[in-house]
BATOR-989910 format. One record per atom (N, C-alpha, C): residue in three letters; x negated, y, z negated. Coordinates in pm, whole numbers, plus 50000, padded with zeros to 5 digits. Atoms other than C-alpha are relative to their C-alpha. Layout:
<mibas>
ALAXYZ ...
</mibas>
This chain:
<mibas>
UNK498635004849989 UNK336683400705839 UNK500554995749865 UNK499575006650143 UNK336763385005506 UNK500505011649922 UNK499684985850094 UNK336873421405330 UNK500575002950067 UNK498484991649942 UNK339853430205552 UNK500604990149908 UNK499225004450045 UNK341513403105457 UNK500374995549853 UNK500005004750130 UNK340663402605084 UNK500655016149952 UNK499474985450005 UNK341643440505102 UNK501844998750028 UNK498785001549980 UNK344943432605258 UNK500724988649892 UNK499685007250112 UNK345773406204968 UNK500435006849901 UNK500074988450129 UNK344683433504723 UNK501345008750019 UNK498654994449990 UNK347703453004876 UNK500924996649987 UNK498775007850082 UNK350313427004812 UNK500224993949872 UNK499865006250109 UNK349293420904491 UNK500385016049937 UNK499494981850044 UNK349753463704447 UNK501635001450031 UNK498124999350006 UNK353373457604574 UNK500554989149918 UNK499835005950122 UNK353693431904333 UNK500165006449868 UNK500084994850157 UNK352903454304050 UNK501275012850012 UNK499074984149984 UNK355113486104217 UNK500435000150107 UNK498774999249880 UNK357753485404426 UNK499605015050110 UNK500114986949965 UNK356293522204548 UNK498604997250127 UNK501015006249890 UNK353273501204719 UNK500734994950078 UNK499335009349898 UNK355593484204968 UNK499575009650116 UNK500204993049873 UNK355123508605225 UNK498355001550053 UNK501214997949943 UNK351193509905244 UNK500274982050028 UNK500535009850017 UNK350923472005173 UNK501014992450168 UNK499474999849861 UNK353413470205530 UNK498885003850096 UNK500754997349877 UNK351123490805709 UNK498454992849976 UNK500935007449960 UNK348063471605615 UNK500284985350116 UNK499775012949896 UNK349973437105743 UNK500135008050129 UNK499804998249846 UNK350763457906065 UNK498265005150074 UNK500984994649974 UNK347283473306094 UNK498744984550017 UNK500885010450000 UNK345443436706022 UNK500404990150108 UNK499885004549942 UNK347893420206214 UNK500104999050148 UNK499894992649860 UNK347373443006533 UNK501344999650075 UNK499285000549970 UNK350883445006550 UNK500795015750014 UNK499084986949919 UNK353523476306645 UNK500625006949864 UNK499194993750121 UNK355103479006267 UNK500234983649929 UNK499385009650120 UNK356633454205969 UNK500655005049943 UNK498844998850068 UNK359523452805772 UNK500374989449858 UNK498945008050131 UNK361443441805425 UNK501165006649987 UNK498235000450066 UNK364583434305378 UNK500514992349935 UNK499375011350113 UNK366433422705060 UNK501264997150062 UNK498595003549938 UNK369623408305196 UNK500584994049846 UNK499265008850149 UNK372283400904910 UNK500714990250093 UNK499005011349936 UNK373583367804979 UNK501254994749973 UNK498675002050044 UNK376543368804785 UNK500945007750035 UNK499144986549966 UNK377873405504922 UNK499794998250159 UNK500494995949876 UNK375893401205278 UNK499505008950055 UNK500314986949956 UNK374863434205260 UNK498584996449973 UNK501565001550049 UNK371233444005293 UNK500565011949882 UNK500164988950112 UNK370303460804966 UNK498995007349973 UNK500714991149988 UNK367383476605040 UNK498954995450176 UNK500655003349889 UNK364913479005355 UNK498775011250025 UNK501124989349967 UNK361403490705397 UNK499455000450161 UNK500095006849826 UNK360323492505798 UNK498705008850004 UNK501504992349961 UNK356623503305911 UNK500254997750173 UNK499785004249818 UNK357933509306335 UNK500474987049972 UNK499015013549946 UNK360223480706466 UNK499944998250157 UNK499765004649859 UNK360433464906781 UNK500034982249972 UNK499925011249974 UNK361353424306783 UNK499034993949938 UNK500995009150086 UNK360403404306482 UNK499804986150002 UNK499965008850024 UNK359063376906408 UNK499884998749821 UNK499254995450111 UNK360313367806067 UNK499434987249872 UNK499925007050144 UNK359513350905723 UNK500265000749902 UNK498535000750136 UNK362313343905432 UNK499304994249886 UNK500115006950165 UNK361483339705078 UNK501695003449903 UNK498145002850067 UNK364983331304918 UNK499444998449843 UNK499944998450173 UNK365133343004540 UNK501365004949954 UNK499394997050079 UNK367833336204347 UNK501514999150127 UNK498414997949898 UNK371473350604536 UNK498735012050064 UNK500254994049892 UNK368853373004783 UNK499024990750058 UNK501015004849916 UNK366753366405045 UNK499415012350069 UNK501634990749971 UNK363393387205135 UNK499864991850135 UNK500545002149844 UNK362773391705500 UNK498695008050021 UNK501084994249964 UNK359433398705593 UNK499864998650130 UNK499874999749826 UNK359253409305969 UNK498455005850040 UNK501234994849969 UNK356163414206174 UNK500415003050158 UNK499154994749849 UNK357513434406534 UNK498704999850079 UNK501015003049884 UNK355493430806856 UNK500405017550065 UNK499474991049899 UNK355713463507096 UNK500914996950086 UNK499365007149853 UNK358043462607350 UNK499544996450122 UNK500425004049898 UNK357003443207637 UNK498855003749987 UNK501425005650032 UNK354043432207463 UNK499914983849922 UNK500945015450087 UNK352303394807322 UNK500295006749878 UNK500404997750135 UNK351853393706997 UNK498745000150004 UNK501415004150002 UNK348173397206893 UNK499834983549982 UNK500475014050047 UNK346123365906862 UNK499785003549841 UNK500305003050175 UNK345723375706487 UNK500795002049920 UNK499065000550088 UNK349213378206410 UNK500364987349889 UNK500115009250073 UNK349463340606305 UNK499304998249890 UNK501045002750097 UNK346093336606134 UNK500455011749857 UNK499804992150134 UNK346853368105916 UNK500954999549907 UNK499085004750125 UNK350323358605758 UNK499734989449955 UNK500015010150073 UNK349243326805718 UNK498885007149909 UNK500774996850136 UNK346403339405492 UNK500385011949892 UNK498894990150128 UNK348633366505291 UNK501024989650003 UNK499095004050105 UNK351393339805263 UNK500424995249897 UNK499935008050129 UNK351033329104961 UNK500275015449889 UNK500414986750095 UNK350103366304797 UNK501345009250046 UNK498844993249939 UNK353143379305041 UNK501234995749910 UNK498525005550070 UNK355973353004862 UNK499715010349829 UNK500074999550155 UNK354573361904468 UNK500335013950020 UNK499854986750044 UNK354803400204542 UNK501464998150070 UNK498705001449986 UNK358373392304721 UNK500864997949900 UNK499475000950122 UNK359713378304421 UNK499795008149927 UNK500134987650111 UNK357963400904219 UNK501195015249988 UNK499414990049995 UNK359673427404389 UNK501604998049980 UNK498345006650062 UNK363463407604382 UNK499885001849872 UNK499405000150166 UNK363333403704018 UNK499825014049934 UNK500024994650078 UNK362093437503922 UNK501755007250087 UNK498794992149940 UNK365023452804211 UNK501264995349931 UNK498805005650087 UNK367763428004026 UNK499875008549855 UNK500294994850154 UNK366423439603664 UNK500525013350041 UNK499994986050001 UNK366433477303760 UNK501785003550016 UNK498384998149995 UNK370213474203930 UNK501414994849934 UNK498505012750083 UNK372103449703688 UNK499545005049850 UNK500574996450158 UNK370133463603337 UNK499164988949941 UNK500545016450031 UNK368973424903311 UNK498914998849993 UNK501665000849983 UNK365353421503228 UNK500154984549946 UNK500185017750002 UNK365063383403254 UNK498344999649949 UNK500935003750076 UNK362703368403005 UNK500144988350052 UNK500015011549980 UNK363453335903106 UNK499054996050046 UNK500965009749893 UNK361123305803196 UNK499665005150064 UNK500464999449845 UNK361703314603553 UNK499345013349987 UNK500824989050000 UNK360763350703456 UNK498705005749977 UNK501455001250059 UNK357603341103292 UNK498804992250095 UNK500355003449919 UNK356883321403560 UNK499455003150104 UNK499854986649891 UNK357093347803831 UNK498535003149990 UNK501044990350004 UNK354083362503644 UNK498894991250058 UNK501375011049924 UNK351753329503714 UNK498915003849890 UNK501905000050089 UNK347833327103600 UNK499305004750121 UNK500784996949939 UNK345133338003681 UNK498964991150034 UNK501395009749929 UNK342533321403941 UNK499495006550054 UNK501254990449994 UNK339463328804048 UNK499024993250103 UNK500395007449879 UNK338003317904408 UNK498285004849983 UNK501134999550048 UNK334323314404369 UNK499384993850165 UNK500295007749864 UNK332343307804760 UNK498204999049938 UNK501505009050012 UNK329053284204690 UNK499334995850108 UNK500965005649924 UNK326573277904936 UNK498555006049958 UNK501335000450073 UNK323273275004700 UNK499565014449946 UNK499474985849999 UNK324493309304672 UNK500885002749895 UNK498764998849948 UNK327123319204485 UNK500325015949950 UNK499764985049908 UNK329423346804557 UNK501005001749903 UNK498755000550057 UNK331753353404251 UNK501195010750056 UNK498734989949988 UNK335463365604204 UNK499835003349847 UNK499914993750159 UNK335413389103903 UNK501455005449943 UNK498754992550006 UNK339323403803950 UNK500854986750008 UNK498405012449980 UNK341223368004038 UNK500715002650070 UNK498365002649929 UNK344703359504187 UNK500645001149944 UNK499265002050118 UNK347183355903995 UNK501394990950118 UNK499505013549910 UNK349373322104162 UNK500915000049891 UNK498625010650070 UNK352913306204003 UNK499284990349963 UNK500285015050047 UNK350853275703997 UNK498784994250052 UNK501594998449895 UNK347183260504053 UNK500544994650136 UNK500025005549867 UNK348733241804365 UNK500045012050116 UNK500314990049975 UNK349433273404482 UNK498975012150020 UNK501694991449993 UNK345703287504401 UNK499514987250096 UNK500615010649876 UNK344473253004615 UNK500685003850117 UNK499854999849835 UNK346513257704906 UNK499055018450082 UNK500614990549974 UNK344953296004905 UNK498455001250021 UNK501175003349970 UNK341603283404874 UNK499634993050128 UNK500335007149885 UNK342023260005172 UNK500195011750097 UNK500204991349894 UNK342953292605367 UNK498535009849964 UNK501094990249953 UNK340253313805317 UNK498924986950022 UNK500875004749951 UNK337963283405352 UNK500264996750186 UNK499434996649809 UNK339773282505720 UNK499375010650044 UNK500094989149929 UNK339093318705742 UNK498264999250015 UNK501464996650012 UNK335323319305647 UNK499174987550123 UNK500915007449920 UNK334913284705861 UNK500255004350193 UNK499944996449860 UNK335733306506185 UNK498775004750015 UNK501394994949979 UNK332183323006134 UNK499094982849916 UNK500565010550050 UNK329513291206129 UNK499554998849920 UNK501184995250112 UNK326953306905897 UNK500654990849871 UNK499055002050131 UNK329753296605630 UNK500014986249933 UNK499875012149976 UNK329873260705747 UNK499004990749877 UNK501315006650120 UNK328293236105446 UNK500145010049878 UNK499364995650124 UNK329653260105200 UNK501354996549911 UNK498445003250047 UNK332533259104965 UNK500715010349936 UNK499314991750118 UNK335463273704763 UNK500444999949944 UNK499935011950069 UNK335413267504464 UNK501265011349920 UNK498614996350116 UNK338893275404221 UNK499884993649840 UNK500475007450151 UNK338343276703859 UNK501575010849921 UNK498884995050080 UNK341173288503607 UNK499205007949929 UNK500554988450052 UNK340563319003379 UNK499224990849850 UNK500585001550097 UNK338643298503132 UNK498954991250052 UNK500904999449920 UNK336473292803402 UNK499374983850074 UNK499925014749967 UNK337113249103454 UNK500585003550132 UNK499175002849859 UNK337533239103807 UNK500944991150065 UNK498535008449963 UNK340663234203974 UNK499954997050099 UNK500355005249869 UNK339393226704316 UNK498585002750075 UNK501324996849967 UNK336263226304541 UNK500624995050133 UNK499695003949862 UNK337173229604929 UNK498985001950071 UNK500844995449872 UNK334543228905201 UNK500325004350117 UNK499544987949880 UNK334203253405465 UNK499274990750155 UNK500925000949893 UNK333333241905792 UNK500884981950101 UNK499505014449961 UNK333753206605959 UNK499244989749940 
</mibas>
């Protein structure tokens, strides 16, 4: 389960880098989240128009907004018709939302840059890019990350560490382990335990 969901990460950090990944990195969330299809949509909030829209199948979303700037990024996750949602729709956005917002923005600022000529250097643009962290799981063991995250901010690499230590403390084996977050010069920025 863990290598699905470290796989499905890996795909929103590929639509992060290229707007041309949006369409696989959809059908992994619909494929992990045992759901019917997913969707993005940039909505301009100053015109009201959508300005672009990727859809993997639709049927009745349920929906999460990352607001950048004058748009707002809809990320939709559709149920079948006259169907539940899976039980692993929740658990799975919550553990891509963190890797879901950074490649959202990613993708707003390069779609603004590309249609206005504007390549924003700014702060906020430098910002966007984040650091790199590096989730490390210890139990007398350990289990490195050699590729990283790449987060806006370490609070942002901690709250991601507390989810996969969620995810890993659904299997017990895990329980009495930890995960540990170190910055790319390899000091640690957190140590969460897995388990109860």
């Amino acid at each position: 389960m863990r290598f699905a969901m470290s796989s499905l990460v890996s795909t929103f950090h590929d639509a992060a880098d290229s707007p041309e990944a949006w369409p696989q990195a959809l059908k992994a969330l619909t494929d992990a989240a045992e759901a019917a299809g997913a969707a993005l949509i940039i909505l301009n909030k100053s015109t009201g128009n959508v300005d672009e829209k990727t859809f993997r199948m639709s049927s009745g979303p349920a929906v999460t907004e990352e607001r950048v700037v004058h748009h707002c990024v809809i990320i939709g996750v559709h149920q079948q018709i006259g169907r539940s949602f899976s039980d692993k729709v929740d658990s799975t956005v919550g553990l891509v939302a963190i890797p879901l917002k950074q490649a959202a923005r990613r993708h707003i600022e390069r779609f603004y840059s590309l249609r206005t000529g504007i390549f924003d250097e700014s702060p906020a643009g430098v910002l966007a890019e984040g650091s790199r962290f590096y989730f490390h799981v210890d139990n007398s063991s350990r289990y490195p990350d050699e590729t990283g995250s790449v987060f806006s901010t370490p609070d942002d690499a901690r709250a991601h560490a507390f989810v996969i230590a969620q995810e890993l403390g659904h299997d017990e084996s895990w329980h009495g382990s930890s995960v540990l977050v170190t910055d790319h010069w390899g000091q640690e920025i957190t140590r969460v335990l897995v388990g109860r």
